[in-house]
Each structure stands twice: as C-alpha cells, then as structure tokens.
C-alpha positions, 0 to 999 in steps of 0.5 A, spaced: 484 448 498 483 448 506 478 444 509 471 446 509 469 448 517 477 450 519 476 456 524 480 461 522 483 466 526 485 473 524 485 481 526 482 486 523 487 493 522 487 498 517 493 504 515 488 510 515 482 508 512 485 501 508 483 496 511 487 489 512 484 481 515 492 479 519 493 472 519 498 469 523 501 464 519 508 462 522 506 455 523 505 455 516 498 451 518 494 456 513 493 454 506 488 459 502 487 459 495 484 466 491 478 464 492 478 464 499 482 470 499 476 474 494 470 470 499 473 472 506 475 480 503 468 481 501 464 487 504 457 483 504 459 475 506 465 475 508 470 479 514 471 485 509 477 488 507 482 491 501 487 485 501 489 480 506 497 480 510 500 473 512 506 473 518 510 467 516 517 466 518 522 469 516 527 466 509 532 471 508 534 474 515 529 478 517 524 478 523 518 475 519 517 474 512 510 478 509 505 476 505 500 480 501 494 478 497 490 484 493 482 483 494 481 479 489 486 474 491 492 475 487 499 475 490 503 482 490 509 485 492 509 490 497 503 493 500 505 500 504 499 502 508 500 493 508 507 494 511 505 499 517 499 494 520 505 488 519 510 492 522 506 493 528 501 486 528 508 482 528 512 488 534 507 486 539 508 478 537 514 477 542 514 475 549 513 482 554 513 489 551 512 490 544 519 491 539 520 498 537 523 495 530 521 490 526 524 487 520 521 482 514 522 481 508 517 483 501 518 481 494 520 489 494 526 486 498 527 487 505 523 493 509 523 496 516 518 498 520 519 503 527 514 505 531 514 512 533 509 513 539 501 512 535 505 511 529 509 507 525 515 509 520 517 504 513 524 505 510 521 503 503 524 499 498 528 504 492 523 506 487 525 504 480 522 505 473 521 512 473 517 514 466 516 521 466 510 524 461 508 518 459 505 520 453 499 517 455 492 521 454 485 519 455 479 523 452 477 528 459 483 526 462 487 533 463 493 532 465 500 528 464 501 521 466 507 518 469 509 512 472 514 509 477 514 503 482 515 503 489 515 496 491 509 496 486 508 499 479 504 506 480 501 511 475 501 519 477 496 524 475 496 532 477 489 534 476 487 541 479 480 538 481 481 533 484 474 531 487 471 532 480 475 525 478 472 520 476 476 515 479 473 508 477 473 511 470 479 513 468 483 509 473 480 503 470 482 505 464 490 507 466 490 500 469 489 496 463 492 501 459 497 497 453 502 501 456 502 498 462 501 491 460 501 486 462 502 487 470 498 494 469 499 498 475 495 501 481 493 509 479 492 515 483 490 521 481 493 527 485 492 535 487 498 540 490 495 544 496 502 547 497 510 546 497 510 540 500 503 538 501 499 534 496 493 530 496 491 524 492 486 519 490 488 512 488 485 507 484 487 500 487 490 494 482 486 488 484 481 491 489 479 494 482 475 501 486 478 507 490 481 505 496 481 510 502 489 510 502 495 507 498 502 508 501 505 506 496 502 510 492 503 516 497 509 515 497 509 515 488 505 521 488 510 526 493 516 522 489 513 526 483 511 531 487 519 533 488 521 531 481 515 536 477 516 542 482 522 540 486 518 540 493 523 538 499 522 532 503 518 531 507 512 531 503 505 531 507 500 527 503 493 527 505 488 521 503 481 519 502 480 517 508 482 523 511 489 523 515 496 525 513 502 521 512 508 523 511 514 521 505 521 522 506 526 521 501 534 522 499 533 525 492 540 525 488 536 527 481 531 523 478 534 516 484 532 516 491 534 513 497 532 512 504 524 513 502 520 513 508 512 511 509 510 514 516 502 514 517 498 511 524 496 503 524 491 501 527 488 495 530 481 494 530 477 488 532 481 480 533 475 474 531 475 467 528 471 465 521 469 458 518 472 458 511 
C-alpha cells in the first residue's frame, strides 16, 4: 500500500474514446494495490479513466515492459486501444524526437507500435482459442455467439440492430456465462455495414460497462468478420466513440498472422494526484 500523500504523476490519453491514466514507472517508485487503481480510475472522486498503463522496463528484450490494470484494479494481459497510447507515451520518452517504432513486452507476449503520422499501428499478438457457434444462447439475444482471444478472451455476436442491444444486459450475462469460466471474457456485439466494414459495441471485462472503444475486441470482431463472410483485409471497424480503425491480417484458413491494430491516440491532460 503506497503511502498516504504520495503525489502522483501521470498523463491522461485515450485510443478513441477509451481512456487511460499512463504512469511512468521505470524507476519502479510506484507500487498500487487494486484499491488505489478502482479510486484513481473512478469518473466522480478520482482522475477517470477505463484502466490504468504502467511503463516499467523492459525484462525480455524489448524497449519497455506494459502493464495494464482493468477499472477495477485487476491485472490483464493486453490492452489494444491501451497498446496505442503505450506506444506513443513511451516514443516520446528519449532524448530528441520521438521514436517511429517502439517495442514492449505484454503477457500476450512481445508487440510493436509504429507511428503513422496522427496514428499509431500495433502488430498484435496471434489470436488463439477460436470457438465458432458456440452454442450459447441467451433469452432475446438473436444471434450466434463466438469467441476468440486476441491477447485477451473475447465474445462476438452479429446482430442486425445493433443500437437496440442492451449491452450492460446481455454482456453481463456472456461475461460470467459458465462457458467462459472461470476468466470470463470481454463482449462485443457487432453489425456488418459492407464487405469490409463493420461496426461493434463492446462490453468490457473489469470495467464492468460499455467502453467507448476496445481494439482488441475490434480486432476479434473484424477476425470474425473475415471467417463468417470471407471479408478481406483490411477491415474498417467503426466504434462507439465515433472514430474507425482499422485491422489487418494474414488468414490461412481459421489461423491468422501478421494482425495489425491501427487507430489514433491521443494525449490529453498531464497532472499530479495525492493518493
């Protein structure tokens, strides 16, 4: 438990619309139990923020080692819209201009982020655990559910209005469903709008609610997308929060490669808290 009083530094950024307290740890000086996390990402008494990222250094020859803790102060595995507003807080940490690549190591293993004028690019890890047609049904719920974990696990369903979705409902539901125990998974419900072009909601493990974004649940959502209709790469996703990313992929049946994670981070507001 860090003391009572420490000042804390962070910056505040956000990978369209989900938004993120960055911390930089590669002293090691900072030490935060889950508590703290839930208090400093809580929207009314605390900074605000849908998970916290910590730049520590790096153990397994990348650049820097990422660490991301869900809302609700739980350690998770990747974090892709997380992954963009690492890669582009941890280029800007040298001396002189800002790196174009960047490198760190996630429990999803080690990624990579590039920075493409006002965005920036992830090279994801492989997705693995495909389950298509599940056979999990839910009272209301038209569509088929599949899962798939890219760097986290992650349930889709095609609905044909997606506006009408009760997310927090159904979500909460497929999160803790028995067949996902005992991780349970992140869910995003998801439209096609054209070949390569869909749009998705996504109910968030460890937030516990709709996020505005989720890029690695994008990026399950457009992998789906290519299996169930045989859409090519890439596929343009649109989000709550309003903007497009955009998922590139290698697909050699039902195993992909080379998946990319494209999308704007932004920072916004650099401060200091006592905790």
């Amino acid at each position: 438990m860090p003391p009572h009083n420490m000042l804390l530094s962070f910056y505040k950024m956000n990978g369209a619309g989900n938004d993120f307290i960055v911390i930089d740890n590669r002293e090691l000086s900072v030490s935060l139990d889950e508590d703290t996390i839930a208090a400093l990402c809580d929207r009314h008494r605390g900074v605000g923020a849908d998970g916290i990222l910590m730049v520590e250094p790096a153990q397994k020859g990348a650049d820097y080692r990422f660490r991301y803790y869900n809302a609700d102060g739980g350690e998770a595995e990747m974090c892709g819209n997380g992954a963009r507003c690492f890669g582009r807080f941890a280029a800007h940490l040298g001396d002189g201009e800002p790196k174009e690549s960047v490198s760190f190591e996630t429990m999803a293993g080690i990624l990579r982020a590039d920075l493409i004028e006002e965005n920036v690019r992830i090279a994801m890890s492989d997705p693995h655990d495909l389950r298509l047609h599940t056979g999990v049904a839910l009272d209301g719920l038209a569509g088929d559910v599949h899962f798939i974990n890219t760097g986290v696990p992650h349930v889709v369903v095609f609905v044909d209005e997606l506006d009408e979705v009760d997310v927090q409902k159904y979500g909460t539901l497929l999160r803790y469903h028995e067949a996902f125990a005992p991780a349970g998974t992140n869910v995003n419900f998801a439209k096609v709008l054209g070949a390569q072009h869909i749009a998705v909601r996504t109910y968030e493990r460890g937030v516990e609610d709709e996020t505005l974004a989720c890029g690695t649940g994008m990026t399950a959502a457009a992998l789906l997308h290519h299996l169930l209709t045989g859409a090519a790469s890439p596929v343009k996703v649109d989000c709550a929060g309003g903007d497009t990313l955009e998922i590139g992929f290698v697909a050699e049946g039902q195993s992909f490669s080379h998946v990319t994670l494209s999308g704007p981070a932004d920072f916004v507001f650099e401060g200091a808290i006592e905790i």
